[in-house]
DOVOTI-503820 format. One record per residue (C-alpha): x, y, z; residue in three letters; chain; residue number from 1. Coordinates in steps of 0.25 Angstrom, whole numbers, plus 5000, padded with zeros to 4 digits. Example, Ala and Ser with C-alpha at 12.3 -4.5 7.8 and 13.67 -1.06 7.14 Angstrom:
<recs>
<x 5049; y 4982; z 5031; type ala; mol A; seq 1>
<x 5055; y 4996; z 5029; type ser; mol A; seq 2>
</recs>
This chain:
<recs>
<x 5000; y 5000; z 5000; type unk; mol A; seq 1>
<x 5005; y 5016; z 4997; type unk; mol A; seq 2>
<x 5004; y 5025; z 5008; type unk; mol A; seq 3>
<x 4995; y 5031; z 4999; type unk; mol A; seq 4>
<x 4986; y 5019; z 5000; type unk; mol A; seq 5>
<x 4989; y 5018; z 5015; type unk; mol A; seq 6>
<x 4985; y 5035; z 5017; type unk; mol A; seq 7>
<x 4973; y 5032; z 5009; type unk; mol A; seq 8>
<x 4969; y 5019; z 5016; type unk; mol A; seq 9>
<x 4973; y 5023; z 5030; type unk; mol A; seq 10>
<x 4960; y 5030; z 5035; type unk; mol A; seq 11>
<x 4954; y 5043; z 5040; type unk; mol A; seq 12>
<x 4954; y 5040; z 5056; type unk; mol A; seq 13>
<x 4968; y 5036; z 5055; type unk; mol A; seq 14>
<x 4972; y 5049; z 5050; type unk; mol A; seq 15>
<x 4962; y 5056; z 5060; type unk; mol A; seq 16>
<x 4969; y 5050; z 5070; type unk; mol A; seq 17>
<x 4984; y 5051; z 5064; type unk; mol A; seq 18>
<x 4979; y 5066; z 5064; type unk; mol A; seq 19>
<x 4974; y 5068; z 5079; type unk; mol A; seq 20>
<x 4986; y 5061; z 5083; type unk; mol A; seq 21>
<x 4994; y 5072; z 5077; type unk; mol A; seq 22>
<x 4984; y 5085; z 5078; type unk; mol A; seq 23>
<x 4985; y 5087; z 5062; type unk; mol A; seq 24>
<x 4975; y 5091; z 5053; type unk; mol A; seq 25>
<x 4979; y 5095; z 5038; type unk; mol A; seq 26>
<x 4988; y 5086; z 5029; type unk; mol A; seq 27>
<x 4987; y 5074; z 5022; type unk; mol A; seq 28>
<x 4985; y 5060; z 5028; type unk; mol A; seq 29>
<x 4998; y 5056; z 5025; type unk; mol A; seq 30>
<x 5003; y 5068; z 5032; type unk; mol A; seq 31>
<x 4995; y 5064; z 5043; type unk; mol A; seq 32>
<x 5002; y 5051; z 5042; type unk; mol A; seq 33>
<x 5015; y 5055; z 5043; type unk; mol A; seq 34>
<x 5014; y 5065; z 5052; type unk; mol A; seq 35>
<x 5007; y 5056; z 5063; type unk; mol A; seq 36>
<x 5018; y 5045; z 5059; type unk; mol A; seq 37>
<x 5030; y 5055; z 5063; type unk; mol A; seq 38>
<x 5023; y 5058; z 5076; type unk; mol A; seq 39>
<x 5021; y 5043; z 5080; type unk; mol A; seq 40>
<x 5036; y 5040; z 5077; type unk; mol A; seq 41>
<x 5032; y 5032; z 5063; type unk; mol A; seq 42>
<x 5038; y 5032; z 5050; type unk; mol A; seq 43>
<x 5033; y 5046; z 5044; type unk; mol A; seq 44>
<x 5030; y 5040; z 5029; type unk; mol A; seq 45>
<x 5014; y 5044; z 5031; type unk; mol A; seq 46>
<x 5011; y 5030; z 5028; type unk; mol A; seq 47>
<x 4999; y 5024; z 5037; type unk; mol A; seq 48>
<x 5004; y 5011; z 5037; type unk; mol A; seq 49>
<x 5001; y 5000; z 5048; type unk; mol A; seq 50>
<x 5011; y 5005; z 5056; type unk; mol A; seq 51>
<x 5007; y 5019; z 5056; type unk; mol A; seq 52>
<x 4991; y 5015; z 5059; type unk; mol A; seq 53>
<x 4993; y 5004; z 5067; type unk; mol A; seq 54>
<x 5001; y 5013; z 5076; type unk; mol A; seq 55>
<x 4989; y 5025; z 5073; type unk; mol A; seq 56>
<x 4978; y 5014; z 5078; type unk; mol A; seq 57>
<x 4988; y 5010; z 5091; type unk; mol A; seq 58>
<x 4986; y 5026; z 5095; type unk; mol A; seq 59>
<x 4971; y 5026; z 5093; type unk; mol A; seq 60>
<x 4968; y 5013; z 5097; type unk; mol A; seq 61>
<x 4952; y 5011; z 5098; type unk; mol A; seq 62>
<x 4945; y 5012; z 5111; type unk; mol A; seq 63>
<x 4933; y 5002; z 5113; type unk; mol A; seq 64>
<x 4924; y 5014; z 5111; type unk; mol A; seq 65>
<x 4933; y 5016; z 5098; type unk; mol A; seq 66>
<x 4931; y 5001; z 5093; type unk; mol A; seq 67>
<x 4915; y 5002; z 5096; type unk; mol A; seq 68>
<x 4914; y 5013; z 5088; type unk; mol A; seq 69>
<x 4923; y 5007; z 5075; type unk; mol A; seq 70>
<x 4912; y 4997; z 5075; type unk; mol A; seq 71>
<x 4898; y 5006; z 5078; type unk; mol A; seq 72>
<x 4905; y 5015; z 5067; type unk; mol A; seq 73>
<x 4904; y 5002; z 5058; type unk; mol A; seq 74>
<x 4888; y 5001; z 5059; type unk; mol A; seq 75>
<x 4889; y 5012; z 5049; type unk; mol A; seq 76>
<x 4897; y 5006; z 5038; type unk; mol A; seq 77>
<x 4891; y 5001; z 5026; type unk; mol A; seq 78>
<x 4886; y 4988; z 5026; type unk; mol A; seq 79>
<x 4899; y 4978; z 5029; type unk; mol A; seq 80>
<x 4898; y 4963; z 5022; type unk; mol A; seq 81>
<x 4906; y 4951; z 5031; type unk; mol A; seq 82>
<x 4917; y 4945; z 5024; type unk; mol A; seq 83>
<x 4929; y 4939; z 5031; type unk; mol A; seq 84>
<x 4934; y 4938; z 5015; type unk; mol A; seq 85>
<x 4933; y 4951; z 5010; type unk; mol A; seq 86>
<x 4935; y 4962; z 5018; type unk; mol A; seq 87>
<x 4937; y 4976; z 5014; type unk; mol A; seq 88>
<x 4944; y 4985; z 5022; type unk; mol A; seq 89>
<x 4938; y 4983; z 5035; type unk; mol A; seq 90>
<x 4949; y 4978; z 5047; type unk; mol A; seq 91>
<x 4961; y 4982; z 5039; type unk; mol A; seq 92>
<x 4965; y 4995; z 5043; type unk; mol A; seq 93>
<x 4970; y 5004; z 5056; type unk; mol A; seq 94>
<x 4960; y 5014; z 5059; type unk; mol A; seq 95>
<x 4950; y 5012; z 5050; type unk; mol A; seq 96>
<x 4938; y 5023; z 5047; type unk; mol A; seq 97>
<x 4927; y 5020; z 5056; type unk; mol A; seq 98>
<x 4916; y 5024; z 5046; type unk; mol A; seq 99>
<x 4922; y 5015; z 5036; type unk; mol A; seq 100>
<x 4914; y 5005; z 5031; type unk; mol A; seq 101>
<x 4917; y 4991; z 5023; type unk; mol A; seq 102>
<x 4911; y 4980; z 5014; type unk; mol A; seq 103>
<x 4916; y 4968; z 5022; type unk; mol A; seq 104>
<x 4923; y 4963; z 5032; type unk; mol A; seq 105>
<x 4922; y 4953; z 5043; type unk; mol A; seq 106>
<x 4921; y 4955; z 5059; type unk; mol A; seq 107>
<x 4936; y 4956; z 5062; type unk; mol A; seq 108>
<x 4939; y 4966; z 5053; type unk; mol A; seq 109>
<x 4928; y 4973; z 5058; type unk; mol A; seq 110>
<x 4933; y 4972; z 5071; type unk; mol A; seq 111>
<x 4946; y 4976; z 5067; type unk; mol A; seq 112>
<x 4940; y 4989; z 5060; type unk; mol A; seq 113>
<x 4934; y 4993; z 5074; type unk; mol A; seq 114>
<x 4947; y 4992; z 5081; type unk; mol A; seq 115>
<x 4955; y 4998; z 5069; type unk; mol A; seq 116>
<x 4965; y 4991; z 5066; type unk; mol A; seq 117>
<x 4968; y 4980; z 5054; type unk; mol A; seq 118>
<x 4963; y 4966; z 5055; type unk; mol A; seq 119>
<x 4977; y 4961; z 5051; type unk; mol A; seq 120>
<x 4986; y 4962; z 5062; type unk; mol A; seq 121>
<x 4995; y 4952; z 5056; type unk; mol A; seq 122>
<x 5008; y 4964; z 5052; type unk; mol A; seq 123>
<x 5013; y 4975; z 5056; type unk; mol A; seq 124>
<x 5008; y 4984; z 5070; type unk; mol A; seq 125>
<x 4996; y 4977; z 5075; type unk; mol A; seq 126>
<x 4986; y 4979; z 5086; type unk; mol A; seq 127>
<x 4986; y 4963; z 5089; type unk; mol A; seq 128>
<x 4992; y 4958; z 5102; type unk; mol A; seq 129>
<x 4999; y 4943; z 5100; type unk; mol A; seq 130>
<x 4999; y 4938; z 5086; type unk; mol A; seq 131>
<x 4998; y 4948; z 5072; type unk; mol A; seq 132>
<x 4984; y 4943; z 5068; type unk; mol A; seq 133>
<x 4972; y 4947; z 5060; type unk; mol A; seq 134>
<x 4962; y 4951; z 5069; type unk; mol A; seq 135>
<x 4951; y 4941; z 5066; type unk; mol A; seq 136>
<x 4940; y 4937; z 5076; type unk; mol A; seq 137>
<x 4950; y 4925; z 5080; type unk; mol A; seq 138>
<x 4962; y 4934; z 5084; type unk; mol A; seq 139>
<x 4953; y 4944; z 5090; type unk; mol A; seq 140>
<x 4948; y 4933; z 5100; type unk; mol A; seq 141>
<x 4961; y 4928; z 5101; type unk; mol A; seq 142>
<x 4966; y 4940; z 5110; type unk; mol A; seq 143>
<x 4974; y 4947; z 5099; type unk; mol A; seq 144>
<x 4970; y 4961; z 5101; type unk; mol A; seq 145>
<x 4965; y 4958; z 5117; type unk; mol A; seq 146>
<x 4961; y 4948; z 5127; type unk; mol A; seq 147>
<x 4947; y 4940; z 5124; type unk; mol A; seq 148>
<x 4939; y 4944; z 5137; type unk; mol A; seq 149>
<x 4925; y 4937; z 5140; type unk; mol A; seq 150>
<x 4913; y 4942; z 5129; type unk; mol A; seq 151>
<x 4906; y 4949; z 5141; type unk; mol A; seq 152>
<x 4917; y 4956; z 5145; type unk; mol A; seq 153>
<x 4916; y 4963; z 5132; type unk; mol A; seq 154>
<x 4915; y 4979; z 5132; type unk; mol A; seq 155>
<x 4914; y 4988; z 5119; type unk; mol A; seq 156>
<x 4925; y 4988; z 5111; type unk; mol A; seq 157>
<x 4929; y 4974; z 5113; type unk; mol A; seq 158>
<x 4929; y 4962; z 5103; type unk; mol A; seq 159>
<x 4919; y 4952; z 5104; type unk; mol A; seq 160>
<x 4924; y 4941; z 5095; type unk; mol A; seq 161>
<x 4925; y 4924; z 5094; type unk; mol A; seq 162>
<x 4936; y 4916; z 5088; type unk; mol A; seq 163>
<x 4932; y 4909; z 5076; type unk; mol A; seq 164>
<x 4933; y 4892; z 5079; type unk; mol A; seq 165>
<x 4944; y 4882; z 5072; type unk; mol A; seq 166>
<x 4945; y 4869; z 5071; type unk; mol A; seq 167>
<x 4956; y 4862; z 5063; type unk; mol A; seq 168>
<x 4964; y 4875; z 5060; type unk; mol A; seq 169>
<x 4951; y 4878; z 5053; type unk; mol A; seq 170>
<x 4941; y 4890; z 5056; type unk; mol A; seq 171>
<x 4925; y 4885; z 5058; type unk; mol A; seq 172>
<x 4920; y 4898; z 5064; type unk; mol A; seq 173>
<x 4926; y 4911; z 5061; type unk; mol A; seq 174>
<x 4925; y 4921; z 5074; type unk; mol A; seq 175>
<x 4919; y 4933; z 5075; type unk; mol A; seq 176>
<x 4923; y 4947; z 5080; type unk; mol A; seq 177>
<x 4913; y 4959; z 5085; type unk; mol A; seq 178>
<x 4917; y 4973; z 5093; type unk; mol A; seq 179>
<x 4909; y 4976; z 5104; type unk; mol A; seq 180>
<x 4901; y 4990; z 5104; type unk; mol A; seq 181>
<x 4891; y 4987; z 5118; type unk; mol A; seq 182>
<x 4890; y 4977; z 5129; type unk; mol A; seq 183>
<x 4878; y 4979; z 5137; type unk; mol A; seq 184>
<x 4877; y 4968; z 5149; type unk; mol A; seq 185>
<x 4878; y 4954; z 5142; type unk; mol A; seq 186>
<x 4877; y 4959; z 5129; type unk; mol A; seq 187>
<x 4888; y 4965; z 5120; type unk; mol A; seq 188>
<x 4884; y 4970; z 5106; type unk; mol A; seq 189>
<x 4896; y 4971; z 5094; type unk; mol A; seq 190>
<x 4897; y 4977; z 5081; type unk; mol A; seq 191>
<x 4905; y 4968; z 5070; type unk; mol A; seq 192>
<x 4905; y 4961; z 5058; type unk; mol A; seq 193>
<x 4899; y 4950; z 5055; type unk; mol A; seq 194>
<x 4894; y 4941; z 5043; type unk; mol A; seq 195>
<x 4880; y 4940; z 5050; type unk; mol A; seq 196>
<x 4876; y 4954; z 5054; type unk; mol A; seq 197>
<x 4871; y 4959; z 5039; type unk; mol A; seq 198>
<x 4861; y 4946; z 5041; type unk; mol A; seq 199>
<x 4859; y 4949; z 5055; type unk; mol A; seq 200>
<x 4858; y 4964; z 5057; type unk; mol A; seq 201>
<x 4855; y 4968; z 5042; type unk; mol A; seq 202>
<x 4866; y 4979; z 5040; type unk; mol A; seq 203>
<x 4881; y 4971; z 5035; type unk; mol A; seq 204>
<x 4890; y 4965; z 5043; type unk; mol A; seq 205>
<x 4892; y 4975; z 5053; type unk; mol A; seq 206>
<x 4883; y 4975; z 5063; type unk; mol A; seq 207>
<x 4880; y 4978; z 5079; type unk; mol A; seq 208>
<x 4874; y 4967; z 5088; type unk; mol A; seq 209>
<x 4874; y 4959; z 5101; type unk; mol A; seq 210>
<x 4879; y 4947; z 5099; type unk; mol A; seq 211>
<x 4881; y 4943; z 5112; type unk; mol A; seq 212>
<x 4876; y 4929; z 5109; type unk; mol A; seq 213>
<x 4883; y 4924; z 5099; type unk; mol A; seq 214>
<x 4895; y 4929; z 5106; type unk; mol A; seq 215>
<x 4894; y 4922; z 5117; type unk; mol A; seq 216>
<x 4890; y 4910; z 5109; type unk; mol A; seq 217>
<x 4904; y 4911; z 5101; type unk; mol A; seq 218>
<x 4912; y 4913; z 5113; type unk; mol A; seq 219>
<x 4916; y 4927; z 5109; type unk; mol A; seq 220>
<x 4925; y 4936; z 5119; type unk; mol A; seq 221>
<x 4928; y 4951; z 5118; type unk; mol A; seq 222>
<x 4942; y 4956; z 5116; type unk; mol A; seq 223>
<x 4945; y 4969; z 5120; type unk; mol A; seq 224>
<x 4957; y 4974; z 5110; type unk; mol A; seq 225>
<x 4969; y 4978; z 5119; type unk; mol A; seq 226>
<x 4970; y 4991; z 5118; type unk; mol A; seq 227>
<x 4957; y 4994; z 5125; type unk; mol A; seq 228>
<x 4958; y 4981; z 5136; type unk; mol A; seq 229>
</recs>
């Protein structure tokens, strides 16, 4: 990719943000690159790499009222179709724009899209604790971004996820992966997206419901991501 692709691609709250980091207004974004680059003691080239927006994001890590509102900001997109196959755009950048919407994508890179940071973690600076993974619903509830903790220990913010099931090195369930926007008593309500919500709800795959039944049914826990633990 240029850096032209790369200035073009990165997206408007990561340049909002580079600019309240440094109090400057006027200038072009690659301007605004370079500048916020020389000031975080990175190579001045006004490339937003990986580097440079992985190290953005870790300065503006999302709070849990920052990762509720990523996914109440996606009950506005356009309708989303479910594809684990074909996903465009959605889960595969830093700081993506909130009011973003996409054609497809699968309930991980949607979770990923909440908390702002690409799915694949498997290169380069990454948020992941332990192994470089992609951020799949089996990693997520594995522990790599925080500890799996009890499903009705869940607050807003967190996580509600399941591993898929193997048997034989062979996956026969795929898992499943939801943010948590509200937990009233022994329910807990989640925005994601899933393959069954158009059918369910009648707007696309993205979609707000208690589904507090079904995960319990699947075992599901609620990971809170490290930075907010």
């Amino acid at each position: 990719m240029s850096k032209q692709q790369a200035l073009t691609n990165m997206s408007e709250r990561a340049e909002v943000l580079m600019r309240g980091d440094l109090r400057m207004e006027g200038g072009s974004r690659e301007d605004a690159v370079t500048a916020w680059q020389r000031a975080n003691d990175v190579k001045p080239d006004g490339w937003p790499g990986n580097g440079t927006l992985s190290l953005l994001w870790s300065k503006h890590k999302p709070s849990a009222d920052d990762i509720v509102a990523a996914a109440r900001a996606a009950l506005d997109w356009p309708t989303v179709t479910y594809s684990m196959s074909k996903n465009t755009g959605m889960g595969e950048s830093w700081l993506p724009d909130l009011s973003r919407g996409y054609d497809t994508g699968d309930c991980s890179d949607f979770a990923c899209n909440c908390l702002g940071v690409p799915k694949n973690q498997t290169g380069g600076q990454r948020i992941t604790t332990g192994a470089a993974v992609w951020l799949g619903a089996d990693a997520i509830a594995s522990g790599h971004i925080g500890e799996p903790r009890p499903l009705m220990a869940a607050r807003p913010g967190d996580l509600i996820v399941f591993a898929g099931k193997w048997e034989r090195g062979e996956r026969v369930a795929i898992g499943h992966v939801e943010v948590c926007v509200e937990v009233c008593r022994d329910r807990i309500v989640t925005i994601g997206c899933a393959s069954s919500n158009a059918r369910v709800y009648g707007h696309g795959a993205i979609a707000e419901a208690d589904k507090t039944d079904r995960w319990r049914r699947k075992s599901a826990v609620a990971v809170r991501p490290w930075w907010n633990a």
